[in-house]
C-alpha positions in Angstrom: 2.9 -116.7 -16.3 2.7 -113.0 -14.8 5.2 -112.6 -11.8 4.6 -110.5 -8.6 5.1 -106.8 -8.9 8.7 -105.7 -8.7 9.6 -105.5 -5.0 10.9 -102.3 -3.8 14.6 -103.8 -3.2 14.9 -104.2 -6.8 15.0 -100.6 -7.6 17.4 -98.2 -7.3 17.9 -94.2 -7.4 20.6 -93.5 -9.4 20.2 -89.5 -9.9 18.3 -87.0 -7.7 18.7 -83.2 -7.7 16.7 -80.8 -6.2 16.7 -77.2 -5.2 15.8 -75.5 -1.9 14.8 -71.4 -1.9 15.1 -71.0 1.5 18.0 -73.7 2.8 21.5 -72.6 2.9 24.1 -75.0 1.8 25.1 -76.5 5.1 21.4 -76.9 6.4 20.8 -78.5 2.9 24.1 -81.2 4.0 22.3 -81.7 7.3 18.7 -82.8 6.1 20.7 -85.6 3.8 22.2 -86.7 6.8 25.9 -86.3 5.9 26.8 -83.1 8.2 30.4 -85.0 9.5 31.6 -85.6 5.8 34.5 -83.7 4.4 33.0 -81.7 2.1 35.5 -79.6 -0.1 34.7 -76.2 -1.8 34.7 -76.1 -6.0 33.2 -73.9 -8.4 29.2 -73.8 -9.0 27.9 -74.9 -12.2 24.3 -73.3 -14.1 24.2 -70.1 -12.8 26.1 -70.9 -9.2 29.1 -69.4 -8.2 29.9 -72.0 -5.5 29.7 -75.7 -4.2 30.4 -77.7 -1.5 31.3 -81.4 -2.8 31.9 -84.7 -1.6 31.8 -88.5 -3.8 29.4 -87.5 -6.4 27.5 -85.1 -4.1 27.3 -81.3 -5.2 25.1 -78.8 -3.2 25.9 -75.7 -5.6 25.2 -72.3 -4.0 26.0 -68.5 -4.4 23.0 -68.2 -7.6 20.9 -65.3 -8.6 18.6 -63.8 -6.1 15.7 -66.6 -6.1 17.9 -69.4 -7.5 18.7 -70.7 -3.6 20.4 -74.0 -3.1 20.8 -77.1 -5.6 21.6 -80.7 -4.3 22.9 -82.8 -7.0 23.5 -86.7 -6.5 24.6 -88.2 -9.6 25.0 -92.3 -9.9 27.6 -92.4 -7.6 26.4 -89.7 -4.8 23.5 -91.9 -4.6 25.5 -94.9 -3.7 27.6 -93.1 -1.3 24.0 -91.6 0.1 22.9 -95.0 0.8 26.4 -96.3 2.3 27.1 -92.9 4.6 23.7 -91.1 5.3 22.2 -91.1 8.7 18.7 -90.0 7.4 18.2 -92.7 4.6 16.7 -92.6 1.4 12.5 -93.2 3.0 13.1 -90.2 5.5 14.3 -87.9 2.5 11.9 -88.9 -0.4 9.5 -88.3 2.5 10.2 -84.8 3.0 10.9 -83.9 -0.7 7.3 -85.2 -1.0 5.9 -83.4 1.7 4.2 -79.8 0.5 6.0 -78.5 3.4 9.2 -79.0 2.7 9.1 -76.1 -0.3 12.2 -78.1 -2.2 11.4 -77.7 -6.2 12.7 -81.8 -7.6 14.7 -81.2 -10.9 15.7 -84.7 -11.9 15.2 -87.8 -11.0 16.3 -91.4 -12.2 14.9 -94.9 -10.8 16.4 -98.1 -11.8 15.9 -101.4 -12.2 18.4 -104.1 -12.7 17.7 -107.8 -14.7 20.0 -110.1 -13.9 18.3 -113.3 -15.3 17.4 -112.8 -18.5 14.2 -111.3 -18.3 14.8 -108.4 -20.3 16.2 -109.7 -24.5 17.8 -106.3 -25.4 17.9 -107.7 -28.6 14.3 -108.2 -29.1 13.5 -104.8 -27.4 15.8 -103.0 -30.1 14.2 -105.1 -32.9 10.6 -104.5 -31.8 11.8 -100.9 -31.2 12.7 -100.7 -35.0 9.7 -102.6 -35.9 7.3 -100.4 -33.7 6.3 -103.2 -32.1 5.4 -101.1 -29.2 2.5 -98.6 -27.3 3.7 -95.2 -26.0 3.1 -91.7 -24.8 6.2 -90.9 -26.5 7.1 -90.2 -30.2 10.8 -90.0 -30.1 12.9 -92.6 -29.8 17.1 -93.1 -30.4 18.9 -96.9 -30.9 22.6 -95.8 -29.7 25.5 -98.4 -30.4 29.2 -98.4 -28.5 31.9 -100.2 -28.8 35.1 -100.4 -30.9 35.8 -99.8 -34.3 33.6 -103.0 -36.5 32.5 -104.3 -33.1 29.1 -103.4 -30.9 29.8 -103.9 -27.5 26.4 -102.4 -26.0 23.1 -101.1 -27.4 21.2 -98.1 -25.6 16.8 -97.7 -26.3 15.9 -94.8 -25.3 12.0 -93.7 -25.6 11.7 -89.6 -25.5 13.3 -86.9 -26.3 15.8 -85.2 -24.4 13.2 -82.6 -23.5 10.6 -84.6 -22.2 9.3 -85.0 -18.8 9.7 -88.5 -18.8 12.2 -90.5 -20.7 12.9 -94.5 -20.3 16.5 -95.9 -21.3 17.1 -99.7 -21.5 20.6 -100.3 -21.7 23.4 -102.9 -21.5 25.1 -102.1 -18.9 27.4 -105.5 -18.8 28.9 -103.4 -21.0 28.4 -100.4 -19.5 31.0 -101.6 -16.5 32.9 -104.1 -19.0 32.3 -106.8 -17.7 32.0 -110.7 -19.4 30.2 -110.7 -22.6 28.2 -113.9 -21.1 27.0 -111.7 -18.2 23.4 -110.5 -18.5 22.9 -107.3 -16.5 19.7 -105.0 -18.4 18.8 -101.9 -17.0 15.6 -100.3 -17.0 15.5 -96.7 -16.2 13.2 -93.9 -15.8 14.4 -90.7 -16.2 11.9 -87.9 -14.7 11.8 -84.0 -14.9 10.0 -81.5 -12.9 6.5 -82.3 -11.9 7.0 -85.7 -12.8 9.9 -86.3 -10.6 7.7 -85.1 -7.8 4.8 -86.6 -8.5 6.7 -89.9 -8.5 7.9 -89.5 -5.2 4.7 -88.8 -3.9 3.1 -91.5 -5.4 6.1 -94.2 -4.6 5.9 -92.3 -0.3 2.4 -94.0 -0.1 3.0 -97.4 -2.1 6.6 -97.9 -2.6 8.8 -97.8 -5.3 8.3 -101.2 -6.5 5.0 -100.6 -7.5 4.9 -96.7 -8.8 7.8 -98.1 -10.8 6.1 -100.6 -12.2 2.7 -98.5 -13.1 4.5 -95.9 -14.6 6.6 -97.5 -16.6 3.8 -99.6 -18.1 1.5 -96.3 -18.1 4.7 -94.9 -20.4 5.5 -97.8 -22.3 4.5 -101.3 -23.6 5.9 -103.5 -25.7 3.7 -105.5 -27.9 2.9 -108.7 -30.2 1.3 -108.0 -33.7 -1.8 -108.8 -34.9 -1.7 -108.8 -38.7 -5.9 -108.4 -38.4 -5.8 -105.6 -36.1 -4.1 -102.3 -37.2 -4.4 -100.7 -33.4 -1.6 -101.3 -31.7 -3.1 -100.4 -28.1 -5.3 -103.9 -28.8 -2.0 -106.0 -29.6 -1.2 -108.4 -26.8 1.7 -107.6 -24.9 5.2 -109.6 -25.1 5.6 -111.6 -22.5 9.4 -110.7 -22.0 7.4 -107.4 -21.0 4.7 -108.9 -18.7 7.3 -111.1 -17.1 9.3 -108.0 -16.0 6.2 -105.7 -15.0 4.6 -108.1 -13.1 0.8 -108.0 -12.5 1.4 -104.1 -11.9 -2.0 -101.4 -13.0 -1.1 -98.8 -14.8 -0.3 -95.5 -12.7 -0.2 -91.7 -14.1 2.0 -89.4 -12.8 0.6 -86.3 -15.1 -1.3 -83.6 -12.8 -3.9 -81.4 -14.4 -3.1 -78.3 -13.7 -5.2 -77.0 -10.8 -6.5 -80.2 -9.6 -7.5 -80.2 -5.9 -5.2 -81.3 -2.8 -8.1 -83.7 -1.2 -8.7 -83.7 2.5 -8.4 -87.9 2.0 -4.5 -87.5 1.0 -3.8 -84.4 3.4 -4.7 -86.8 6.5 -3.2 -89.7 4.5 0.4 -87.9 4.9 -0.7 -86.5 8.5 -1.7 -89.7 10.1 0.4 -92.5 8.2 3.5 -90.4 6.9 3.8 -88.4 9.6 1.9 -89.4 12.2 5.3 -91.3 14.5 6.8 -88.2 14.0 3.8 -86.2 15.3 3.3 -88.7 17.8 6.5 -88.6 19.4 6.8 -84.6 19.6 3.7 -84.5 21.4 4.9 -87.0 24.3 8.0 -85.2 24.0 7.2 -81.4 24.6 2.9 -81.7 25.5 0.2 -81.2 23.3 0.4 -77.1 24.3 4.2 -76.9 23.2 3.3 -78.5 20.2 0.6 -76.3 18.9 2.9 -73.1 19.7 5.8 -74.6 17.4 3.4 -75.8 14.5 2.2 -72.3 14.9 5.4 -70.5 14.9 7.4 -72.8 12.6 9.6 -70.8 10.5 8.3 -72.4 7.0 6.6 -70.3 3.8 2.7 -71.4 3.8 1.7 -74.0 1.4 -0.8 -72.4 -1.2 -2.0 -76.1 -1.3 -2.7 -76.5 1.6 -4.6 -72.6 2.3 -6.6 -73.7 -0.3 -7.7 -76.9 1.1 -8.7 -75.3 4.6 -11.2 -72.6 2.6 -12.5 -75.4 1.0 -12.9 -77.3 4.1 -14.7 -74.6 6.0 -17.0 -73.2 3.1 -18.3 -76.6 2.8 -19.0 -77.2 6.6 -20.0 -73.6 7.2 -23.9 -73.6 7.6 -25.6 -71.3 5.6 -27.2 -68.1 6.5 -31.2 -68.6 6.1 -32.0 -65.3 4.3 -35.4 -63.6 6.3 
């Protein structure tokens, strides 16, 4: 039986980094909501000559002209994000999504967590081996740890390290040690670039739980053989696999290059993102004050966005009748 998709509680971010052009290091540290925190001063890392850092938060600054500000969280900067931030993880994935905001999303990892038994790591390595499985990926690695004579924990991974998108299934019981009778799988997406945004702006309108879910069954699927049937894209899929998906659709996070901003998702942001935001700046300062600030806002123009306005007027501009 196919359970409900996975709720948005169930996952969790456990890398994000991103870098800002324009945003020096302390305005970077007061959009993540964590301006009171006693950030200390360390060496940069890739290029930068400085950061500020504080429990698994770096924001690395002092680059090459261009290279402006990175924010990296790693597993444990996310978890002190959650516990300490006064913005909150909706607020920021909002604004990383937003084609305003001009932040460039280097890395991003989502989790998910079974704790019941959903997930047989033992049958996903074996059907991994077997190629019992469907996916955009070629590469894959089966990584063992433990001690000498003894496997303690087995790590899938589908991708190669270059790739956009890379999914990891891994013990982590023994990750953190604990009881061998504990069963704690995690499911993760690793995501690069364009697809790190594109996730984010796909999981701002329908949540996590769900762009999750579609794009890790768009990336990967594990499936049942069919000894009459050499296509693997027509083998059924293992129910361990549509028990932990859930009755998700498939959802693509690849972007043709070029492909048009529509006016549809423009006003979906506007109105439904936004639009409290909007709304309460207005009552605040007057519909007059407003337009002066949107006008004078001290933000690079969006060559999405240019684009979508020519667009909009050449198609409601009437034509000229020729005598």
């Amino acid at each position: 039986m196919i359970t409900k998709i996975i709720a948005d509680t169930s996952i969790t971010i456990d890398w994000l980094s991103f870098t800002h052009r324009f945003l020096l290091p302390e305005q970077v540290i007061d959009s993540l909501g964590l301006t009171d925190m006693p950030w200390v001063h360390a060496h940069g890392s890739n290029g930068y000559r400085d950061r500020l850092q504080f429990a698994g938060i770096s924001i690395h600054y002092n680059g090459q002209e261009g290279m402006g500000t990175w924010c990296e969280m790693t597993g444990q900067g996310c978890r002190t994000y959650e516990e300490l931030s006064q913005v909150g993880w909706k607020p920021l994935i909002y604004w990383l999504a937003s084609g305003d905001c001009n932040a460039n999303v280097t890395r991003l990892d989502i989790a998910c967590d079974d704790r019941s038994g959903t997930l047989p790591l033992s049958a996903i390595t074996l059907d991994v081996r077997l190629g019992n499985y469907v996916s955009k990926a070629k590469a894959y690695q089966l990584i063992s740890s433990g001690k000498k004579d003894e496997v303690q924990g087995t790590t899938v991974v589908i991708g190669s390290p270059k790739s956009l998108v890379r999914i990891r299934i891994y013990d982590k019981a023994a990750e953190q040690h604990r009881p061998a009778d504990e069963h704690w799988v995690r499911c993760e997406l690793q995501l690069r670039g364009e697809r790190a945004l594109a996730f984010l702006e796909k999981a701002s309108e329908d949540g996590f739980g769900v762009t999750y879910a579609g794009v890790l069954l768009n990336y990967l699927r594990f499936t049942t053989p069919r000894h009459d049937d050499t296509n693997k894209s027509r083998w059924p899929t293992r129910r361990y696999w549509s028990k932990f998906i859930g009755n998700a659709n498939r959802i693509s996070i690849y972007a043709v290059p070029g492909m048009d901003y529509s006016e549809e998702q423009c006003c979906n942001f506007v109105f439904q993102q936004a639009g409290n935001a909007i709304d309460a700046i207005i009552k605040m300062y007057g519909l007059q004050r407003f337009q002066y600030l949107l006008e004078n806002r001290n933000v690079r123009p969006n060559p999405k966005y240019l684009q979508l306005v020519e667009h909009h007027r050449a198609k409601n501009t009437p034509a000229i009748k020729k005598s």
